[in-house]
LUMNU-349353 format. One record per residue (C-alpha): residue in one letter; x, y, z. Coordinates in steps of 0.2 Angstrom, whole numbers, plus 5000, padded with zeros to 4 digits. Last residue first. Example, Ala and Ser with C-alpha at 12.3 -4.5 7.8 and 13.67 -1.06 7.14 Angstrom:
<pts>
S506849955036A506249785039
</pts>
This chain:
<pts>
X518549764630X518749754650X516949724663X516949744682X515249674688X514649724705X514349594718X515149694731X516649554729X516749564710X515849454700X516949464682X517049544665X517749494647X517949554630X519949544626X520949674617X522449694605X522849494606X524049444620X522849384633X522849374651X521249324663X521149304681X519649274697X519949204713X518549074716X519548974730X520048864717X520848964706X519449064692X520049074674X520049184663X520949144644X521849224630X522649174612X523749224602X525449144591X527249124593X526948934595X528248884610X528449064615X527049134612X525949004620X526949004635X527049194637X524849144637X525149004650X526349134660X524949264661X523549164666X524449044680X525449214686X523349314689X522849174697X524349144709X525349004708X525548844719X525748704710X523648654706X523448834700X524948824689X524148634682X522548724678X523448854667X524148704657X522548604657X521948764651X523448764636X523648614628X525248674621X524948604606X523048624608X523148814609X524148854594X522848734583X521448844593X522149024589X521349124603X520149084615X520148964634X519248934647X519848894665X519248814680X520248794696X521548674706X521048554718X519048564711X519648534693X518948624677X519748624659X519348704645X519948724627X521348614627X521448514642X519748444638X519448494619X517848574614X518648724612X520348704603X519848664585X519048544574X518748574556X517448454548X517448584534X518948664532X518948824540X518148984528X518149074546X518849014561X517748934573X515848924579X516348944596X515948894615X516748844630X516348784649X517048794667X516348704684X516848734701X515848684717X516248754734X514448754738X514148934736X514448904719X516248944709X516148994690X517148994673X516449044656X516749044639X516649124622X517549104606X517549244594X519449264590X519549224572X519049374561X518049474574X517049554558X517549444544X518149514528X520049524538X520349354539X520349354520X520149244508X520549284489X519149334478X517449294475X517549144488X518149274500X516949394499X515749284497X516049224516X515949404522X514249434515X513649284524X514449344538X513649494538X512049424529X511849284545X511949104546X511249004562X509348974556X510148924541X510648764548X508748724550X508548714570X508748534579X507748514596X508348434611X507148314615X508648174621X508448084605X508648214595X509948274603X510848114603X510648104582X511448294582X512748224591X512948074579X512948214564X514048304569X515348244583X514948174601X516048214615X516348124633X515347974630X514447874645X513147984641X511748074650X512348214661X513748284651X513048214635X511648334641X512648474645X513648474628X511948484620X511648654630X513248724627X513048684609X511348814609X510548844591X510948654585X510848614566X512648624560X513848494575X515448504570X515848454587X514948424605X515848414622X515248354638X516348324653X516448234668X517948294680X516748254697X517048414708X517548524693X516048484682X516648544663X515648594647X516148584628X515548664613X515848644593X514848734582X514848714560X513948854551X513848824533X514648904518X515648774510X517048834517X516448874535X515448994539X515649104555X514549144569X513249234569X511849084577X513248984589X514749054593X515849184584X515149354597X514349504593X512749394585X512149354603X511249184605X512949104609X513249234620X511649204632X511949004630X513649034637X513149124654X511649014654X512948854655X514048924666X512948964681X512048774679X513648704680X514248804694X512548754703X511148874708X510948934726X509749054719X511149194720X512149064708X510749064695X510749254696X512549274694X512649164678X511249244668X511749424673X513649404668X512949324653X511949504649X513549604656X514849514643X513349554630X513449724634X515149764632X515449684617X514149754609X514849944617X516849874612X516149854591X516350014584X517950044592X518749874585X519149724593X520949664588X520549484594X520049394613X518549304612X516949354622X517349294641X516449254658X517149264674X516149184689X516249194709X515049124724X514949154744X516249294742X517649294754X518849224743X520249124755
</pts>
């Protein structure tokens, strides 16, 4: 049994991360680390934990969600976002959505406040109106890097490589309260030049993100039409709830992934008891945990 009274594991995207970019990395991991801890030291929920901890790196330009993240083809920033209560198994999840700041915090409201599991475009953007969550301009979310990578590409031939963290930006989290609580969530603005109306892996239950009190809460990143086919956090979720080890259910979902689709991907994930685990098979992985002393232990 985990002797702390709460846990949580937060993640930036796992991609070849380059030198220049492991101290941004590194920060932002400990600024949602901060957001998440300090609602659970108020006796905050797991959702509530997870949800700042995504916000924080959906406002941080290091990382592909929310304002930084990639354009699509046309140019525009599209967001998908989902959110996960372990104890209950209700869900929110937004898609394609252009003129939201915070996803995480639209998906907590369909969460909360829909009979509906996830809204797309411009229907979610509708429901977030009507439920006072403000709409920014969709350039609000664009900026000149990636901008500058995007007409790079449409002068020429596109490339992965013109856009810093290519296609391994998503963020997530994972966390335990102190009431025995588990909740997960997911955020990312997607692969870059994408088709517009592009849906991948994140906002998908099972896919993306999956949280269940009698087995764990995991988030997911990597290659998101790799990670729907083996829909892989239900996958990691389902070890948990057989018996494995944290650290077994992260590594043999991401040897699934390679086998069965030869691509890459990474996740955390926190077991029931609030046992922290990630794996990943991409150069690096930005991501940091609670540990027991309540210091945070962070790996780019």
């Amino acid at each position: 049994m985990n002797p702390r009274p709460f846990s949580l594991i937060v993640h930036g995207g796992a991609w070849d991360i380059p030198d220049s970019a492991v101290a941004d990395c590194r920060a932002g991991i400990r600024c949602a680390l901060e957001a998440g801890r300090d609602v659970l030291a108020k006796n905050g929920s797991a959702l509530d934990a997870v949800q700042a901890a995504v916000a924080v790196l959906e406002d941080d330009i290091t990382f592909d969600a929310g304002t930084g993240s990639h354009l699509n083809r046309d140019g525009r920033v599209q967001l998908d976002a989902i959110i996960m209560d372990g104890t209950t198994l209700k869900t929110g999840a937004v898609a394609a959505v252009e003129r939201i700041r915070n996803p995480i915090h639209l998906a907590r409201k369909i969460l909360d406040s829909s009979a509906h599991i996830m809204l797309a475009a411009a229907g979610a953007e509708l429901f977030a109106q009507e439920n006072g969550i403000p709409l920014c301009s969709p350039e609000d979310l664009i900026i000149e890097r990636e901008r500058a990578a995007w007409r790079r590409c449409r002068e020429g031939k596109h490339n992965s490589h013109f856009h810093f963290g290519d296609k391994h930006g998503t963020v997530g989290a994972a966390a335990l309260d102190s009431s025995g609580r588990l909740a997960a969530a997911t955020s990312t603005g997607g692969t870059c030049c994408k088709f517009p109306g592009r849906v991948g892996d994140s906002p998908l239950i099972g896919c993306g993100c999956y949280a269940d009190a009698e087995a764990g809460a995991v988030s997911c990143t990597g290659h998101g039409e790799a990670i729907m086919k083996i829909v892989m956090a239900k996958s990691a979720a389902d070890l948990l709830r057989n018996g494995a080890d944290p650290s077994s259910a992260a590594a043999e979902s991401i040897q699934l992934l390679a086998r069965r689709t030869q691509s890459t991907a990474g996740l955390i994930l926190l077991d029931r008891h609030g046992v922290p685990a990630a794996s990943f098979n991409t150069p690096r992985m930005a991501y940091g945990f609670l540990q027991p002393d309540g210091s945070f232990l962070i790996t780019v």
